[in-house]
C-alpha positions as CSV (number, residue, x, y, z in Angstrom):
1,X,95.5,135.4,93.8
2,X,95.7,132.5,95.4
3,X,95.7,130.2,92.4
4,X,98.2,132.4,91.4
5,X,100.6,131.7,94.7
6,X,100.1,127.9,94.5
7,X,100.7,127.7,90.8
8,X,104.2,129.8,92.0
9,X,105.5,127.1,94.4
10,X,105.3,124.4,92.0
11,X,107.3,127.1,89.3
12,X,110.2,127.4,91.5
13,X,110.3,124.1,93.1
14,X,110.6,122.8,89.7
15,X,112.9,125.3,89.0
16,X,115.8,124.8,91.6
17,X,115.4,121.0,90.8
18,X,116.4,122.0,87.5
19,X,119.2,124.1,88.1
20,X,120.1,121.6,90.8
21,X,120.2,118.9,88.9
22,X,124.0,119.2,87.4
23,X,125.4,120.9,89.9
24,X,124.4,118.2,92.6
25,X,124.7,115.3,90.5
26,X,128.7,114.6,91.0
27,X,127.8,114.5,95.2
28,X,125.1,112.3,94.8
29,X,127.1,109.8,92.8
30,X,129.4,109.8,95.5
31,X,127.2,109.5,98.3
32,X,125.7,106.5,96.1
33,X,129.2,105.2,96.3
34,X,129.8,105.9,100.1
35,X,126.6,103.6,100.8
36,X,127.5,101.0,98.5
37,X,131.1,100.9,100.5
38,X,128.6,100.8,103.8
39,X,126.2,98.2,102.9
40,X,128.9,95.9,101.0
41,X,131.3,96.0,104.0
42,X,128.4,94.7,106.8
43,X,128.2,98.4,108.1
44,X,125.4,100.3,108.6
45,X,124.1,103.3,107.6
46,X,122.7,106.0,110.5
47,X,120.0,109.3,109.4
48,X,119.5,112.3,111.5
49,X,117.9,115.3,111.2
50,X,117.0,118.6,113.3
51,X,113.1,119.2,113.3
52,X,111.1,118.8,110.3
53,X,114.5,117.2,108.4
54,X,114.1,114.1,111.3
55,X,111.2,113.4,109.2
56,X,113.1,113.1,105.9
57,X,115.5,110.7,107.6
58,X,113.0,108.5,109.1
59,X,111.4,108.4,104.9
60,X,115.2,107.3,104.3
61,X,115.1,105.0,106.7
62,X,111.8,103.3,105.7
63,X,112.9,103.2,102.2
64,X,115.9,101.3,102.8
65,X,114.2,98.5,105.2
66,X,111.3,98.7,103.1
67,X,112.5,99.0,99.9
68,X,112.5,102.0,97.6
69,X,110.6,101.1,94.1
70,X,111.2,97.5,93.9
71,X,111.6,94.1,96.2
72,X,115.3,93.3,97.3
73,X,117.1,92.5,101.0
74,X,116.8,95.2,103.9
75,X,119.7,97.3,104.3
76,X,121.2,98.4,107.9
77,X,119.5,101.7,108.3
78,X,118.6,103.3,111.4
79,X,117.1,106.5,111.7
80,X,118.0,108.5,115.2
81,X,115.7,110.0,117.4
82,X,115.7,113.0,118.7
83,X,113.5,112.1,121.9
84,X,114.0,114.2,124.7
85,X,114.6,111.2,126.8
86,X,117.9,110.5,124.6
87,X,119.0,114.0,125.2
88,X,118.7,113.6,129.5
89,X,122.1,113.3,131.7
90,X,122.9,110.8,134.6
91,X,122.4,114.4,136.7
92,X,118.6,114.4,135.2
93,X,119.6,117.9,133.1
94,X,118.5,117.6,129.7
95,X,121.3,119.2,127.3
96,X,119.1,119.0,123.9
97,X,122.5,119.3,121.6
98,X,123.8,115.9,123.0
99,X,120.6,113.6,122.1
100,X,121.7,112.7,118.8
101,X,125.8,112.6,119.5
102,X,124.7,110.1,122.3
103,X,123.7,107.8,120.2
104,X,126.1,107.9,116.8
105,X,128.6,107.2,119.9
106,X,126.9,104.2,121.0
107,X,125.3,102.4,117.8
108,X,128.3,103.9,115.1
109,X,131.2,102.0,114.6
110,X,134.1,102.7,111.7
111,X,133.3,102.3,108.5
112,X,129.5,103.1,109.4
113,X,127.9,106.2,107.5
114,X,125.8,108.9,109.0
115,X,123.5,111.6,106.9
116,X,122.1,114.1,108.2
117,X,119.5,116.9,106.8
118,X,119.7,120.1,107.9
119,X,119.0,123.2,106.2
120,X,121.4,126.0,108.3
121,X,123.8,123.4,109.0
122,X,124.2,125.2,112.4
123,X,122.1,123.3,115.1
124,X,124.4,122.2,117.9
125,X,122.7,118.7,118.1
126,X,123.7,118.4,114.2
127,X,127.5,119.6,114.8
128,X,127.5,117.1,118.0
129,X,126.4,114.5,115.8
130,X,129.0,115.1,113.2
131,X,131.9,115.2,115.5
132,X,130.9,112.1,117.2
133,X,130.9,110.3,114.2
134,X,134.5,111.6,113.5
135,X,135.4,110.2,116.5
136,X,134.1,106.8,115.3
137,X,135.9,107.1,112.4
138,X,132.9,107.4,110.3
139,X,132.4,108.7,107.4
140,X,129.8,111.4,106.9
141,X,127.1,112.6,103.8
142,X,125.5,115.6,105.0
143,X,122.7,117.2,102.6
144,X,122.5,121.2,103.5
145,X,121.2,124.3,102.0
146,X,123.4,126.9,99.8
147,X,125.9,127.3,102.4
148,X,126.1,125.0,104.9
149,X,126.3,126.8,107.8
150,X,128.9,125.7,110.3
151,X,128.5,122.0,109.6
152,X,130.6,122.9,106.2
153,X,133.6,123.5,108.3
154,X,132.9,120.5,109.9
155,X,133.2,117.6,107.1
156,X,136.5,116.0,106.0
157,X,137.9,115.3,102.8
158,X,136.2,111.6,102.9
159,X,132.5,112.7,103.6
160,X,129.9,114.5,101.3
161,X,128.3,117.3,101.0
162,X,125.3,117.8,98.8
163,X,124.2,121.1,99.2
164,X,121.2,122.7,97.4
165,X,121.8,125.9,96.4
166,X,118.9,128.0,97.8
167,X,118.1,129.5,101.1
168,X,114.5,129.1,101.4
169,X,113.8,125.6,104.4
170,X,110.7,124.5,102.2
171,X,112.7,124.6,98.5
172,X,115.4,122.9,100.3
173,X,113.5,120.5,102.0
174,X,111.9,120.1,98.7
175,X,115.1,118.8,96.9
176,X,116.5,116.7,99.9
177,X,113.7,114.6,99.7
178,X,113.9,114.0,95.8
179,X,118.0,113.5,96.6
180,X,117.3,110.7,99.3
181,X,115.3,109.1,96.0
182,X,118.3,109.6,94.3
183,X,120.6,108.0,96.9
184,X,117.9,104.7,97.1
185,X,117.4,104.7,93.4
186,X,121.2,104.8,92.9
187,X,121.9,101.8,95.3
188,X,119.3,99.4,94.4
189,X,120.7,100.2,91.0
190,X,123.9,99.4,91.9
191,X,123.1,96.4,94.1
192,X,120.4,94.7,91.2
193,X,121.2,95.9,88.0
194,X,119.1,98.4,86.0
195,X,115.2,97.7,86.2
196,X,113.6,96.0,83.5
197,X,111.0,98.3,82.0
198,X,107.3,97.1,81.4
C-alpha cells in the first residue's frame, strides 16, 4: 500500500509537468527574456518567497551566483529574507507582512526584477512585496498555483505570471522548482550560446 502511494506521487508529478509543459512554456520564455533585460542592463534580479517557497528562491539564488550546469560570470541575485528581525518597526512591533516590502524598497531600483513563489498568491508579506516593487518601477515574474490568488490582480501588463495549473502546495512546488531550471537554463543559454554536447 505504501509502495503503491509513493509510486503515485511520482505518476502525477510527472503528470502535471507534462500537461504543464505547453501551457507554461510561452511565460517562461518571457520571464527568460525579462532576466536577460535585467542582467544586460547592470540590474539585479531580487527572489522571495512565503515559507517553504523562501527556500526555492534561495536555490534560485545559488544557482545564479553559483552557476546553474555550467561555469560562466555571477549574476546580481539576491534572495530576501524573511527574518523576523527584517519584519520589526522603529516602535519595536513586529508587523510580519512588511519584512519583505522593507527590503525590495531599500535594495530594488527600476529596471530591477523581483520573483516571487507562492502557491495561494495571497500572503500579505507577498502582496507587500509586489506593490513595493511597483513603486520602484520594477518589473515583476511571479510563479503561482492554478489561480493565483490575489497576487493575480496584482501584476501589470509588463510582469509575468507562470502559473501551474494545480492546487495541490507539494505538485506546485514541484514544478516551480523544475521552472527556476528553466529560467537558469534559458539564460545561460541565452548569455553563452547552446552547450556543446559530449
Amino acid at each position: 500500500m505504501l509502495e503503491q502511494r509513493i509510486q503515485q506521487h511520482f505518476i502525477d508529478s510527472a503528470d502535471l509537468k507534462y500537461q504543464s509543459a505547453q501551457a507554461l512554456s510561452q511565460p517562461i520564455a518571457a520571464a527568460v527574456q525579462a532576466l536577460l533585460v535585467c542582467i544586460t542592463s547592470g540590474a539585479k534580479l531580487l527572489a522571495c518567497g512565503s515559507g517553504a517557497s523562501a527556500a526555492q528562491a534561495r536555490q534560485l539564488a545559488a544557482l545564479c551566483v553559483a552557476g546553474f550546469e555550467r561555469e560562466r560570470p555571477e549574476l546580481a541575485v539576491l534572495a530576501l529574507s524573511e527574518e523576523s528581525a527584517l519584519q520589526t518597526s522603529a516602535s519595536g512591533l513586529v508587523d510580519a507582512s512588511l519584512g519583505l516590502a522593507r527590503q525590495v524598497r531599500a535594495l530594488g531600483q527600476a529596471g530591477d526584477v523581483l520573483l516571487l513563489l507562492s502557491v495561494g498568491g495571497s500572503e500579505a508579506a507577498i502582496l507587500a512585496a509586489v506593490a513595493a516593487a511597483h513603486e520602484r518601477d520594477m518589473s515583476v515574474i511571479a510563479l503561482t498555483g492554478r489561480t493565483g490568488g490575489e497576487l493575480a490582480a496584482l501584476l501589470r501588463e509588463t510582469d509575468v505570471w507562470i502559473a501551474v495549473p494545480h492546487e495541490r502546495a507539494a505538485r506546485v512546488r514541484e514544478v516551480h522548482s523544475l521552472v527556476l531550471h528553466c529560467l537558469c537554463d534559458g539564460v545561460d543559454a541565452q548569455l553563452l550560446g547552446e552547450p556543446e554536447i559530449p
